[in-house]
Structures are given as C-alpha cells and as structure tokens.
Backbone and ligand atoms as CSV (ligand in chain L), in Angstrom:
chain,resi,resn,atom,element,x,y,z
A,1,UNK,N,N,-11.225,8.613,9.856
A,1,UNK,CA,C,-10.506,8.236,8.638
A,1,UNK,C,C,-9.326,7.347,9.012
A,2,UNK,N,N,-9.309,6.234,8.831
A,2,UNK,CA,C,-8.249,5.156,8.701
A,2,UNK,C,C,-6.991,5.685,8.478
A,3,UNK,N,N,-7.294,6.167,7.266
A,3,UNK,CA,C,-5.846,6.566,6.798
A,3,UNK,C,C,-4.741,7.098,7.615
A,4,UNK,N,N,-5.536,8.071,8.787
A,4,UNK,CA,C,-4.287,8.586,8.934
A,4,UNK,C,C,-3.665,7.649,10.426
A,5,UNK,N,N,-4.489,6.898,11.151
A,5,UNK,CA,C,-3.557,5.614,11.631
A,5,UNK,C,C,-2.661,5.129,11.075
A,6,UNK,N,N,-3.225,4.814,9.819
A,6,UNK,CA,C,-2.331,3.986,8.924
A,6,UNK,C,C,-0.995,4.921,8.243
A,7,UNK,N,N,-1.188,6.354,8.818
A,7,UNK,CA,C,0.245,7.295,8.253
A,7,UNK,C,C,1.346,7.249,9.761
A,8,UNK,N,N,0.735,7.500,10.633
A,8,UNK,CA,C,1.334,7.278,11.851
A,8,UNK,C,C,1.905,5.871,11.971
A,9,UNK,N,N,1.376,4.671,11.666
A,9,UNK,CA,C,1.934,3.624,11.628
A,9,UNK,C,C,2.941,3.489,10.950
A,10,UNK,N,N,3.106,3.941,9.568
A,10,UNK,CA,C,4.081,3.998,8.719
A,10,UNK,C,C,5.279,4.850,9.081
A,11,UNK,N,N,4.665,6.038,9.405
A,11,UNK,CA,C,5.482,6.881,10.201
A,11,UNK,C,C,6.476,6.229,11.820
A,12,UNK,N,N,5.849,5.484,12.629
A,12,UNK,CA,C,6.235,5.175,13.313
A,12,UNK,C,C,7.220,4.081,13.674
A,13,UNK,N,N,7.071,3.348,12.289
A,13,UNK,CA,C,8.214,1.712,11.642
A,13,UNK,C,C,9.176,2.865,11.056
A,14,UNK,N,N,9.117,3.609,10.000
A,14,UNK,CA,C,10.253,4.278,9.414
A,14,UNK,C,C,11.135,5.262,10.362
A,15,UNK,N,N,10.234,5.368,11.593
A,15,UNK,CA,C,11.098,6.420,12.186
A,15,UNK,C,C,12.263,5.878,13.081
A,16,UNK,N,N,11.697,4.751,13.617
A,16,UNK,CA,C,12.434,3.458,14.481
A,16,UNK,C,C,13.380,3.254,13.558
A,17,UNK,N,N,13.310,2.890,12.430
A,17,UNK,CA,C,14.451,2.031,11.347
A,17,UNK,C,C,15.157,2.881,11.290
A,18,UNK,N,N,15.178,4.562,10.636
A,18,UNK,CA,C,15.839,5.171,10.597
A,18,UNK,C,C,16.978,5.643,12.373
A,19,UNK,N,N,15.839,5.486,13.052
A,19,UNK,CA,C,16.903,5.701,14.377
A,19,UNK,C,C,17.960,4.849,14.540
A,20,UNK,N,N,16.898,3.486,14.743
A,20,UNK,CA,C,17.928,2.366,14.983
A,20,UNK,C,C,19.109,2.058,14.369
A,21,UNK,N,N,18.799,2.381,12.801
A,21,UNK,CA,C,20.427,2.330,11.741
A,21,UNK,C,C,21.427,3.545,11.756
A,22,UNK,N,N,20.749,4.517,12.703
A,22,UNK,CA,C,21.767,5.625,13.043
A,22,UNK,C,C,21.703,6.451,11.523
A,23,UNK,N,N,20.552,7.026,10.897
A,23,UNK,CA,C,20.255,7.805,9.855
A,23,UNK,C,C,19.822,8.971,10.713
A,24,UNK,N,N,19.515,10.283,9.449
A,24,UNK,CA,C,19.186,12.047,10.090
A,24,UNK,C,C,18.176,12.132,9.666
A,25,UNK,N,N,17.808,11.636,8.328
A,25,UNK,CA,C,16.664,11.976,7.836
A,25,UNK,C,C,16.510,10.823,6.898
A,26,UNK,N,N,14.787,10.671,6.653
A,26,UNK,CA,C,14.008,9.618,5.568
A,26,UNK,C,C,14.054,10.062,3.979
A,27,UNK,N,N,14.325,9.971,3.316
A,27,UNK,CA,C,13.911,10.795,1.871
A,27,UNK,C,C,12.696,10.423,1.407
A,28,UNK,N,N,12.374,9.212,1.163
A,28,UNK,CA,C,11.475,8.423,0.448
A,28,UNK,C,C,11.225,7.224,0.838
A,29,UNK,N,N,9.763,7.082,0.821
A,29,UNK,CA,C,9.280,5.739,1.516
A,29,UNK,C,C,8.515,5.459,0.444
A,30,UNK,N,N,8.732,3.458,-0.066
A,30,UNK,CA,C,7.557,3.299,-1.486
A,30,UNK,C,C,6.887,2.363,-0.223
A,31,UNK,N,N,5.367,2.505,-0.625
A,31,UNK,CA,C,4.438,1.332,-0.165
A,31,UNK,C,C,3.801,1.046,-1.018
A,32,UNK,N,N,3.831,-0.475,-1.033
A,32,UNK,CA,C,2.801,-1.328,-2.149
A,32,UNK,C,C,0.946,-1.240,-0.993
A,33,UNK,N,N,0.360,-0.880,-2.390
A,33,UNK,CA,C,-1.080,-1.137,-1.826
A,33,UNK,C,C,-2.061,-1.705,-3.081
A,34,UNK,N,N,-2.851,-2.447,-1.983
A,34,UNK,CA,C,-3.630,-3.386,-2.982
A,34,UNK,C,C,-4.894,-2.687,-3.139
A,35,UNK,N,N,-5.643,-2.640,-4.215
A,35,UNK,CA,C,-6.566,-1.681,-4.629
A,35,UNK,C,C,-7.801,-2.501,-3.853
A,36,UNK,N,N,-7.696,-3.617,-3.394
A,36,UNK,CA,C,-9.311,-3.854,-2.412
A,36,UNK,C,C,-8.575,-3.815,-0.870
A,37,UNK,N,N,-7.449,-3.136,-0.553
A,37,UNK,CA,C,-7.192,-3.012,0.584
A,37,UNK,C,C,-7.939,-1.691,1.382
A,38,UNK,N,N,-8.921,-0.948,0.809
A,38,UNK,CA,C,-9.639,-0.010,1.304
A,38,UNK,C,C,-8.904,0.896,1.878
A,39,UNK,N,N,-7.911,1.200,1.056
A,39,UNK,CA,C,-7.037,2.495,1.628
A,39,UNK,C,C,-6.936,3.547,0.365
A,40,UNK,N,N,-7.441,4.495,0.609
A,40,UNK,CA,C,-7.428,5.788,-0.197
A,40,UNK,C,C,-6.101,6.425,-0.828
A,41,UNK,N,N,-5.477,5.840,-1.685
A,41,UNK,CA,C,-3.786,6.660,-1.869
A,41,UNK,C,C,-4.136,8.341,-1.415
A,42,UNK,N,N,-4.994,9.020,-2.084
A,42,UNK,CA,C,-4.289,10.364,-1.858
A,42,UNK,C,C,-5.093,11.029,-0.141
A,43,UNK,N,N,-5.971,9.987,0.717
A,43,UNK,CA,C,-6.321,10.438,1.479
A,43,UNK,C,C,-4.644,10.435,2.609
A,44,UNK,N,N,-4.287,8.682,2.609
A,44,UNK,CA,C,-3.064,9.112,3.063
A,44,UNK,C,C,-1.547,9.356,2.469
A,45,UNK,N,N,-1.585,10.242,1.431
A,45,UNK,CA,C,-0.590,10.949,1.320
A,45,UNK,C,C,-0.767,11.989,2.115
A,46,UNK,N,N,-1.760,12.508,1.829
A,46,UNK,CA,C,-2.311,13.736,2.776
A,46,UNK,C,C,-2.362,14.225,4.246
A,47,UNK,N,N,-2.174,12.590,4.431
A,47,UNK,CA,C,-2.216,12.469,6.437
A,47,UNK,C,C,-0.880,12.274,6.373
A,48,UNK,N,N,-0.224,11.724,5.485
A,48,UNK,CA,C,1.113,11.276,5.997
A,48,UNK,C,C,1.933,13.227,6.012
A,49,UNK,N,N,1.654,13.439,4.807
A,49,UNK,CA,C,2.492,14.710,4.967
A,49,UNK,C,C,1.999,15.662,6.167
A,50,UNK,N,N,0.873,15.191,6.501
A,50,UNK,CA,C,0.929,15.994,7.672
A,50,UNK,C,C,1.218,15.836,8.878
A,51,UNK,N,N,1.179,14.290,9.236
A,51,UNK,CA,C,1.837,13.721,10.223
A,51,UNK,C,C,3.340,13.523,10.193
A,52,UNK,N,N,4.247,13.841,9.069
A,52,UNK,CA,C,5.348,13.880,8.883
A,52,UNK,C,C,6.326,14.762,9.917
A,53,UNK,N,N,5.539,16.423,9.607
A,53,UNK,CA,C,6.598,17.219,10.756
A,53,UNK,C,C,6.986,17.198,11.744
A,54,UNK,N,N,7.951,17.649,12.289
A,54,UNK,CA,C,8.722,17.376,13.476
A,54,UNK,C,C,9.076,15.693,13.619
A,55,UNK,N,N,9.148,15.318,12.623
A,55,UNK,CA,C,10.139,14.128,12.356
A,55,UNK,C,C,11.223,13.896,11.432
A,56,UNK,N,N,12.072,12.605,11.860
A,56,UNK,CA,C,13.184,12.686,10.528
A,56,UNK,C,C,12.667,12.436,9.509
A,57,UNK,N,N,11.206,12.066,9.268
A,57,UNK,CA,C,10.981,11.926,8.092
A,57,UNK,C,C,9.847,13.246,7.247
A,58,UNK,N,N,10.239,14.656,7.655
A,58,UNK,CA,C,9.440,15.891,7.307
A,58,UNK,C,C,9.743,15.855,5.977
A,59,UNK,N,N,11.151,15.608,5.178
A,59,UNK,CA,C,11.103,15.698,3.876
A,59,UNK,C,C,11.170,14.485,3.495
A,60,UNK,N,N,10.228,13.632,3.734
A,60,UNK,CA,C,10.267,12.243,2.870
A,60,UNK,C,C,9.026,12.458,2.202
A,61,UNK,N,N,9.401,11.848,1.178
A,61,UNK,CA,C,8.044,11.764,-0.153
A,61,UNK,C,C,7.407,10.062,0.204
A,62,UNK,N,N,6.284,10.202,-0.095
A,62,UNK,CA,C,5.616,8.680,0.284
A,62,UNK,C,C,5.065,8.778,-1.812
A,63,UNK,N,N,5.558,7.053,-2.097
A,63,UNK,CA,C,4.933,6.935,-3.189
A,63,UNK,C,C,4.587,5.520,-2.856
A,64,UNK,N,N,3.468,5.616,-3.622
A,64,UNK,CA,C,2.143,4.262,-3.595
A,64,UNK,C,C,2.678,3.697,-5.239
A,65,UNK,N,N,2.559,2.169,-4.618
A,65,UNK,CA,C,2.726,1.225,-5.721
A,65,UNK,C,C,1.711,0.579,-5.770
A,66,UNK,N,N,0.273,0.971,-6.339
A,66,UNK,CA,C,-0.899,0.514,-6.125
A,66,UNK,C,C,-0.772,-1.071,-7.122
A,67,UNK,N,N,-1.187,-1.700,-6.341
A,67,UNK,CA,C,-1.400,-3.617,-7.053
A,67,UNK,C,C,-3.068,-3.746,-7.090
A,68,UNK,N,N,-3.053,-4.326,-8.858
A,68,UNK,CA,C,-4.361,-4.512,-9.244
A,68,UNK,C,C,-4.954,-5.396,-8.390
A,69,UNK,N,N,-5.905,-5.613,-7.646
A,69,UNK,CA,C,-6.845,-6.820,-7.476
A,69,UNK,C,C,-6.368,-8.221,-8.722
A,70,UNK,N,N,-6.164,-9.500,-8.013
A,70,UNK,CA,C,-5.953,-10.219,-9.085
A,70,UNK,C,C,-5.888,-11.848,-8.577
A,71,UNK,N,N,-6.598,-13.076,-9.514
A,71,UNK,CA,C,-6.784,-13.816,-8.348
A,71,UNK,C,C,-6.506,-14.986,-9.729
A,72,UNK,N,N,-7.266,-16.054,-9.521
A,72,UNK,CA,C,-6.973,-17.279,-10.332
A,72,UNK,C,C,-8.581,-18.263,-10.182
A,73,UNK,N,N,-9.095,-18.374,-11.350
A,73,UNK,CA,C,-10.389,-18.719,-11.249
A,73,UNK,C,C,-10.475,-20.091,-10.821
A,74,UNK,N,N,-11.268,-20.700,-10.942
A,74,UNK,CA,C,-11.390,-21.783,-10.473
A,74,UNK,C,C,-11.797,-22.787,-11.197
A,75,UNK,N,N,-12.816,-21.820,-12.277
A,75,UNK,CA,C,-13.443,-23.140,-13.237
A,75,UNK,C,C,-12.974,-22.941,-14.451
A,76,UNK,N,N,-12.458,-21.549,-15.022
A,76,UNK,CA,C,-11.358,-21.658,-16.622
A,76,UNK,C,C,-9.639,-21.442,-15.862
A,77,UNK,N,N,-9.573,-21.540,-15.147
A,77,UNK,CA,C,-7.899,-21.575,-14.593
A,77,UNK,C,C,-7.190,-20.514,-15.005
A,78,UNK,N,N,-7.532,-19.442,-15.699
A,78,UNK,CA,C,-6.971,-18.308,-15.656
A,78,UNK,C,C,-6.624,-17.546,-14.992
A,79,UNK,N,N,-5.430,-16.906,-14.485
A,79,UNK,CA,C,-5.594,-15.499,-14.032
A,79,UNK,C,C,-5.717,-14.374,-14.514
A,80,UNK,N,N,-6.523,-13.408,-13.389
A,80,UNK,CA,C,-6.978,-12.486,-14.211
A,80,UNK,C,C,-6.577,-11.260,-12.857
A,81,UNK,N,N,-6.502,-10.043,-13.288
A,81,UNK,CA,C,-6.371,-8.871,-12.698
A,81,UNK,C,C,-7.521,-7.722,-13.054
A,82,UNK,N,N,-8.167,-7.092,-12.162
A,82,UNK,CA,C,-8.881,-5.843,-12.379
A,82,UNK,C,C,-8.356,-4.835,-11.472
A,83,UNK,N,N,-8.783,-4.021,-12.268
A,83,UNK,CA,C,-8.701,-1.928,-11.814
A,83,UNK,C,C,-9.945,-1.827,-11.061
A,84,UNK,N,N,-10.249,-2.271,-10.324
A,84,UNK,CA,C,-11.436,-2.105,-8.936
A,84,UNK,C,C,-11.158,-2.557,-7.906
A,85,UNK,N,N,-11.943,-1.704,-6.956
A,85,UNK,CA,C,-12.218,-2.624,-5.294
A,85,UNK,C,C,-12.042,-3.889,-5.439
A,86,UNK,N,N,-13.121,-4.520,-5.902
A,86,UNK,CA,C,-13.630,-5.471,-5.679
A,86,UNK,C,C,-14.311,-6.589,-6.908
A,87,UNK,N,N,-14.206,-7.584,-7.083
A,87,UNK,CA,C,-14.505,-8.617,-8.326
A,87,UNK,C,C,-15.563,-9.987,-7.301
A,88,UNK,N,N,-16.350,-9.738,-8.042
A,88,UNK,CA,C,-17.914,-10.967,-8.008
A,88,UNK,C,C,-17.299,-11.794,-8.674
A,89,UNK,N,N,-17.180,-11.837,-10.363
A,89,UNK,CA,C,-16.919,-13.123,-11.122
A,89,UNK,C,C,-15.811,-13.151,-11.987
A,90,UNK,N,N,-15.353,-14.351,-12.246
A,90,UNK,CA,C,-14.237,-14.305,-12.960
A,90,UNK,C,C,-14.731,-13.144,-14.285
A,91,UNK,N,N,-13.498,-12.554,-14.549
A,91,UNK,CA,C,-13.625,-11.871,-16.187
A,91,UNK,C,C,-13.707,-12.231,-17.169
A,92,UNK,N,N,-13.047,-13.577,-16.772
A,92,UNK,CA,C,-12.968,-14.395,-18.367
A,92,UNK,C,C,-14.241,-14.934,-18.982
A,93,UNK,N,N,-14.448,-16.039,-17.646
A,93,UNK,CA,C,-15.667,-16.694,-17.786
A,93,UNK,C,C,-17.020,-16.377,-16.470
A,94,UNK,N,N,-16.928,-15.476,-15.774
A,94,UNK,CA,C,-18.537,-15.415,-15.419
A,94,UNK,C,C,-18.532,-16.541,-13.919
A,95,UNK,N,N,-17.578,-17.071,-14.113
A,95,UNK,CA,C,-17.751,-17.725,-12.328
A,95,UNK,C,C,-17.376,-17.412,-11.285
A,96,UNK,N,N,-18.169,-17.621,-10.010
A,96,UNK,CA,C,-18.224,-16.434,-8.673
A,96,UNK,C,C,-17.281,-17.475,-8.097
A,97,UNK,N,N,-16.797,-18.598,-8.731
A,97,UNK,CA,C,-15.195,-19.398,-7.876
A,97,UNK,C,C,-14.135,-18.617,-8.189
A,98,UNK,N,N,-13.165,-18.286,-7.433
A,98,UNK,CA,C,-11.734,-17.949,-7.517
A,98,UNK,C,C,-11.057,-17.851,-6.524
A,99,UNK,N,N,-9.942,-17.667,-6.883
A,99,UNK,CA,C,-9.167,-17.188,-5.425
A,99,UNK,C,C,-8.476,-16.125,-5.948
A,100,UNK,N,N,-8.655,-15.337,-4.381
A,100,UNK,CA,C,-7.555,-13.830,-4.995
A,100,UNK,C,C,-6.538,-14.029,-4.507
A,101,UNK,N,N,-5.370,-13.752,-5.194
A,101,UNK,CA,C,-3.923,-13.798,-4.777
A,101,UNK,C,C,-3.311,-12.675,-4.522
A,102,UNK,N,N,-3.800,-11.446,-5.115
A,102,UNK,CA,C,-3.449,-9.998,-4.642
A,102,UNK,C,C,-4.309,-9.429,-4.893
A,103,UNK,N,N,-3.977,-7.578,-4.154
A,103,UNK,CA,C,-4.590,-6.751,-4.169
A,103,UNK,C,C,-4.892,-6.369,-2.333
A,104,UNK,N,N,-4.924,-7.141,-1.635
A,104,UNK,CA,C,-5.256,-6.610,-0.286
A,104,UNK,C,C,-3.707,-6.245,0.716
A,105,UNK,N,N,-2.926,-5.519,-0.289
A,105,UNK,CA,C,-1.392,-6.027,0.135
A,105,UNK,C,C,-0.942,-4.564,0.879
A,106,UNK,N,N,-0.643,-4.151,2.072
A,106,UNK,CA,C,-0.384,-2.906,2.338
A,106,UNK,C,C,0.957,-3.201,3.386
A,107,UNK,N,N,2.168,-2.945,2.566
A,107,UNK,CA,C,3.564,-3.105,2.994
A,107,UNK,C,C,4.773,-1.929,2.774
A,108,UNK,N,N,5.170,-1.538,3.679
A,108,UNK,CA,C,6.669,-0.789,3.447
A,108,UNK,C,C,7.872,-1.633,2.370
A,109,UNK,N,N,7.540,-1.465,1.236
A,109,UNK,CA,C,8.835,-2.541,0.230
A,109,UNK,C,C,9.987,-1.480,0.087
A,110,UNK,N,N,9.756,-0.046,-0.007
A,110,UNK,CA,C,11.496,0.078,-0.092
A,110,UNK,C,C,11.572,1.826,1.229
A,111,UNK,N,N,12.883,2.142,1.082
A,111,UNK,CA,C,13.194,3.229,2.121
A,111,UNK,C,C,14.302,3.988,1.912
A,112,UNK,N,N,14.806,5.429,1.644
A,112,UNK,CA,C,15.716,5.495,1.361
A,112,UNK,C,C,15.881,6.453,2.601
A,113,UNK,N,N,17.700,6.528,3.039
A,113,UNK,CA,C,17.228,7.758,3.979
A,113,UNK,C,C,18.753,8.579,3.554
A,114,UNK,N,N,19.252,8.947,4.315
A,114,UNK,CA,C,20.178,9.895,4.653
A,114,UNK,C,C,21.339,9.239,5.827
L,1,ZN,ZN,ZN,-12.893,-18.097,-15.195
C-alpha cells in the first residue's frame, strides 16, 4: 500500500520543519490531493495516524483538501472539473482533446505546530 510511504514521507518533511524551526509538537497538517492522484484519503489517514507515534507529530490531525480532476478542452474551450479518477472526454462536448490542469496535485499547503 502506497499510502503509507506516502505517510512517512509526510511525516518525515513535517518532522524536519518542525525541528528545524525549534517547535515541540505538530497540531495539524492540511494536504491538497488531487482525486486522479491515486491516493486513497482515508487509507492514509490511517497510516499516517499510525505512523505518527513516537513523534512530535502524535497529536497532529492530517486533513485532505481533495481537488476535483479538472482540465480545459480543446475543441469547445471550456473548463470543466469532475468528481472521478479519471476523464476520457470533455463533459461539455464529447472530445477525447484536453488538457488537465489539476487533480494529480499531492502537496503539504499548510502546518500548524506548537
Ligand atoms: Zn469540450
């Protein structure tokens, strides 16, 4: 399971930041994730809280700022956003041209600590 690399990783940038700025403890960590980034929100909440203990960050809460999939077509120039993995054709109009501009986005955007 990916995920829980990907909790240790998170775990392992927040724990550095918090050292390095001379903090005791993490409270809350937000991460933006993009819904075709193939990451499970509640698989790693689940790894994260468990990979959390015996760190400064045991009582930090992890919240997911999940970002729709969302791109800009090519042949009606719209943008458009969906609630899925993954998009074949535009929504508007039915064409397999577009470009995606989000959704594959998996970043630490905010941190609070102590
Ligand atoms: Zn279109």
């Amino acid at each position: 399971m990916h995920e829980a690399s990907i909790a240790l990783g998170i775990l392992d940038i927040i724990v550095d930041k918090c050292h390095a700025e001379g903090y005791r403890s993490i409270e809350s960590v937000t991460l933006k994730i993009g819904r075709a980034a193939g990451i499970m929100p509640e698989a790693l909440l689940f790894t994260f809280d468990v990979a959390k203990s015996d760190t400064p960050a045991r009582d930090a809460k992890l919240v997911i700022d999940l970002v729709p999939l969302g791109g800009l077509c090519g042949r009606c120039e719209r943008d458009f956003e969906v609630e899925d993995t993954h998009v074949l054709n535009c929504p508007w109009c039915g064409s397999p041209t577009f470009q995606i501009q989000k959704g594959y986005e998996m970043e630490i955007v905010d941190m609070e600590v102590h």
